[in-house]
Structures are given as structure tokens and as C-alpha cells.
One Martini backbone bead per residue (centre of mass of N, CA, C, O) as a GRO file, in nm:
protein
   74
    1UNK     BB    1   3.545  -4.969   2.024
    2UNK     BB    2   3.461  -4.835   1.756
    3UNK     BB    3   3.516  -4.607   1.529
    4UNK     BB    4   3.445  -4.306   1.369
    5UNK     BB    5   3.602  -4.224   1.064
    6UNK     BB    6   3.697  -3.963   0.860
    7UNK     BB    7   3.659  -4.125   0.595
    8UNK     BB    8   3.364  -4.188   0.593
    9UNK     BB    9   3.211  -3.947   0.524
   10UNK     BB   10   3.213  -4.000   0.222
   11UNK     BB   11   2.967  -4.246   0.243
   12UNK     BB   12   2.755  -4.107   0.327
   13UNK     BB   13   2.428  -4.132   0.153
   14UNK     BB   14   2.485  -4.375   0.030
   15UNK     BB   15   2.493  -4.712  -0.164
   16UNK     BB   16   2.560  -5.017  -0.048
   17UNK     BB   17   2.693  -5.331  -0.001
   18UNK     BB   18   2.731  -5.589   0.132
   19UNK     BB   19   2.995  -5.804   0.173
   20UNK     BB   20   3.064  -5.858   0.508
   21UNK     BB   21   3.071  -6.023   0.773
   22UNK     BB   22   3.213  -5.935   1.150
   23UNK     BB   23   3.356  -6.109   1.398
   24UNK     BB   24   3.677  -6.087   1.361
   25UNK     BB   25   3.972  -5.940   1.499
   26UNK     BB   26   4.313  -5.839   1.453
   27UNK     BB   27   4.521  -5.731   1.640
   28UNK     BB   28   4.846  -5.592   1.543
   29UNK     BB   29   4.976  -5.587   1.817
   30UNK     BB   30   4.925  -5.870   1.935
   31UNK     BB   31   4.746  -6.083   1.756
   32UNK     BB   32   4.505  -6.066   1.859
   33UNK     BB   33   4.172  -6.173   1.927
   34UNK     BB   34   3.862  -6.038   1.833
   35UNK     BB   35   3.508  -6.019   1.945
   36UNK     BB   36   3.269  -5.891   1.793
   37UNK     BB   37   2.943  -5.790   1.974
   38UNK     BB   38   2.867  -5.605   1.760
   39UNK     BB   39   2.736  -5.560   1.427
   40UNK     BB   40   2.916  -5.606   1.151
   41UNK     BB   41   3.058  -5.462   0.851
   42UNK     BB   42   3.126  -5.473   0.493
   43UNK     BB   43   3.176  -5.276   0.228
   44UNK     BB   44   3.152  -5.237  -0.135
   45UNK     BB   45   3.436  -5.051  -0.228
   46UNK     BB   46   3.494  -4.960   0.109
   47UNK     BB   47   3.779  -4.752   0.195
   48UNK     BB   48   4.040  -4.660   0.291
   49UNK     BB   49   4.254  -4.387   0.214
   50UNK     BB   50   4.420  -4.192   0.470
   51UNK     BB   51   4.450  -3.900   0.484
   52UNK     BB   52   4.403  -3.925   0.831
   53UNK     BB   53   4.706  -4.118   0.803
   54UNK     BB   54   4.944  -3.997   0.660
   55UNK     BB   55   4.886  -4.148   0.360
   56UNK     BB   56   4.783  -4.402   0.381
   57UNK     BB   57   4.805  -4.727   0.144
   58UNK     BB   58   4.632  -4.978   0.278
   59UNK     BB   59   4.306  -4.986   0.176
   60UNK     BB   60   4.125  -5.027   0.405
   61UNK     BB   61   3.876  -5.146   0.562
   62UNK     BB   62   3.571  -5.054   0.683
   63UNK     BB   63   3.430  -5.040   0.975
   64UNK     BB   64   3.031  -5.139   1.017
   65UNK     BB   65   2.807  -5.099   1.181
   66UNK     BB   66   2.462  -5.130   1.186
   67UNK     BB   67   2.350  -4.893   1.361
   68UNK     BB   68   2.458  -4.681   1.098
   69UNK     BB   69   2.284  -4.817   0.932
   70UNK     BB   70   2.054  -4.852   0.646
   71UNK     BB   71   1.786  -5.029   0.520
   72UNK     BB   72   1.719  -5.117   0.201
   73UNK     BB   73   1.520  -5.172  -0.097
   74UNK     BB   74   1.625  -5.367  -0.374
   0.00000   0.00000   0.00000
């Protein structure tokens, strides 16, 4: 499954708008696509910053499961 990544953390009890979900993704090791089976989403705004990955900048999108965020009223 998915990991809850350390630079999460900062992004928690904050709100943010979901951007997309995601259905599919593919391993960057063997080029393989994979269909995720739990509802996952991309949020808005919302990258890895690298700091836990020895300062990767690669600003990746950060997987955010549905089951882990709370829906606001708009």
C-alpha cells in the first residue's frame, strides 16, 4: 500500500482542495503500471519537499488516501 511520508506532516489539519484523483500509477523501477484499489487523491499545492529523501527536488505530488483526509463544508 501507500506510505504516510514524513513531509506529510506538515500538511495535516490544514485545508486544502483535492486537485485529482488517481487511479493509476506506474513503479518508476520497472516501468509497470499499477491500479490503485483505495480511493487515493492528489491535493492542491501539496508536493513532497525532499527534506526526509537526502533533499530530493524532485517536487513530487504527495499520494493522499481518502480514508486519511476529512471533508469540509465549502
Amino acid at each position: 500500500g501507500l506510505n504516510f511520508m514524513p513531509e506529510m506532516k506538515a500538511f495535516c489539519g490544514k485545508k486544502f482542495r483535492v486537485f485529482k484523483r488517481v487511479e493509476r500509477i506506474m513503479a518508476e523501477s520497472t516501468g509497470e503500471i499499477r491500479r490503485l484499489r483505495s480511493p487515493t487523491v492528489f491535493l492542491e499545492g501539496v508536493y513532497c519537499d525532499g527534506k526526509a529523501h537526502y533533499g530530493c527536488d524532485r517536487s513530487c505530488f504527495l499520494y493522499w488516501r481518502e480514508a486519511w483526509l476529512r471533508r469540509i463544508n465549502p
